[in-house]
C-alpha positions in Angstrom: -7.9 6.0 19.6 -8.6 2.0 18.7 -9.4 3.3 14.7 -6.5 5.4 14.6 -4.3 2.6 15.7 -5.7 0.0 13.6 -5.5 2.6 11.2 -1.5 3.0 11.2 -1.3 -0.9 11.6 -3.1 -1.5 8.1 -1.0 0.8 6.5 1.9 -0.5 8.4 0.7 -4.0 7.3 -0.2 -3.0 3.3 3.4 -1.8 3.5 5.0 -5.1 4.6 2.8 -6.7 1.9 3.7 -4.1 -0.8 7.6 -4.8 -0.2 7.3 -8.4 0.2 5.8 -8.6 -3.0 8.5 -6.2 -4.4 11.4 -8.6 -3.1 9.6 -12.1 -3.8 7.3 -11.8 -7.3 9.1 -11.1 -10.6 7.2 -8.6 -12.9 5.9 -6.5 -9.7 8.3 -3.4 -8.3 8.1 -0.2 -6.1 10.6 1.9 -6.9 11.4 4.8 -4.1 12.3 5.1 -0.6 10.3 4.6 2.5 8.1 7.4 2.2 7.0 6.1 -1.3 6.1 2.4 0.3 4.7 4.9 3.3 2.2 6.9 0.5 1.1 3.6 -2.1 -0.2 1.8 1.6 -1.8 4.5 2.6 -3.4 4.6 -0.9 -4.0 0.9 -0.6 -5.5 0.9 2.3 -7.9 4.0 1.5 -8.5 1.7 -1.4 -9.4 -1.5 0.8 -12.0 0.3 2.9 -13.9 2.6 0.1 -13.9 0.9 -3.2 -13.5 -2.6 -2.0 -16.5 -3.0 -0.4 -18.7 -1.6 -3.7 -16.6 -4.1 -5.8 -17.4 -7.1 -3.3 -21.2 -5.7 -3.4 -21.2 -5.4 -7.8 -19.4 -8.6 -8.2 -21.3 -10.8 -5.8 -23.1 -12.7 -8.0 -19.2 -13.8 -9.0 -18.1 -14.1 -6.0 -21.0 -16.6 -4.7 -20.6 -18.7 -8.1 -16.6 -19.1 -8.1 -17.4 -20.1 -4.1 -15.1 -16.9 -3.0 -12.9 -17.2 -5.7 -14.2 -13.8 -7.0 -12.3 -11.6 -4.4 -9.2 -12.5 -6.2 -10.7 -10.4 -9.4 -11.4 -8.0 -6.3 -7.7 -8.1 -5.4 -6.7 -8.1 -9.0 -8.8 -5.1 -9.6 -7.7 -3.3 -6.8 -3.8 -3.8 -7.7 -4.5 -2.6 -11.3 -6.1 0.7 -9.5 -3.1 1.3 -7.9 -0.7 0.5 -10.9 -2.4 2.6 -12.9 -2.7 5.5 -10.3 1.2 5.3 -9.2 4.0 5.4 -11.4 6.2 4.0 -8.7 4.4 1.1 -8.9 5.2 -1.4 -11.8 3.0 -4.6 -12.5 4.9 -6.2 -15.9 2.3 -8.8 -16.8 -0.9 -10.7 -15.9 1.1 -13.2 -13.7 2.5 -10.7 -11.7 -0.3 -9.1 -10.7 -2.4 -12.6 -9.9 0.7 -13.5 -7.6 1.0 -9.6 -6.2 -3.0 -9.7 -5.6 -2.7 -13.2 -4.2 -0.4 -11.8 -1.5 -1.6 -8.7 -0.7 -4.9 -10.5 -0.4 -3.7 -13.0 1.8 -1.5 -11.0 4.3 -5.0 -8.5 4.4 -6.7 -11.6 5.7 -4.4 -13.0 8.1 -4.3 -9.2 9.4 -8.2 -8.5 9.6 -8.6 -12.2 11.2 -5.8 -11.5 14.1 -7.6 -7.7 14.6 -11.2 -8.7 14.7 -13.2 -7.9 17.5 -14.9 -11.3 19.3 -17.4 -10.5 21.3 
């Protein structure tokens, strides 16, 4: 029951992130309805927890070198998968999707940091 539920929060969470970037960063839209934000989380956060971790693992020589700054090419590359895999999701230019990556990234943190089990 605890996986489910963290489940539905990080796709609850991915959406937040998703439509905060939509209102706030120029060059970065979702166009559709609630369901649409509802399906491109879900697909985020399917990407997150399967191809994330094998981009971490093939770029961590990168990672290590830029002293972490590598997981924003992990974020960056993991936006791009999803731009290119929805056509309701539109990244215009490089900016955008640094800024889009940045927040996504960030808002994943803050929400794996607050969920973590201590102990």
């Amino acid at each position: 029951m605890r996986f489910l539920a963290k489940t539905v929060l990080a796709v609850a969470v991915n959406g937040l992130a998703l439509y905060a970037a939509d209102k706030i960063i120029p060059g970065f839209s979702v166009s559709g309805d609630l369901k649409t934000f509802a399906i491109v989380a879900l697909a985020l956060t399917l990407l997150n927890w399967v191809v994330k971790p094998v981009l971490k693992l093939l770029l961590g020589p990168v990672i290590v070198l830029t002293l972490g700054l590598g997981l924003i090419l992990v974020n960056m590359l993991l936006m791009y998968i999803l731009d290119i895999s929805f056509p309701e999701i539109s990244i215009e230019d490089v900016p955008a999707l640094i800024l889009s990556s940045l927040l996504v990234g960030v808002v994943n943190f803050i929400f794996h940091s607050a969920t973590k089990r201590s102990g």
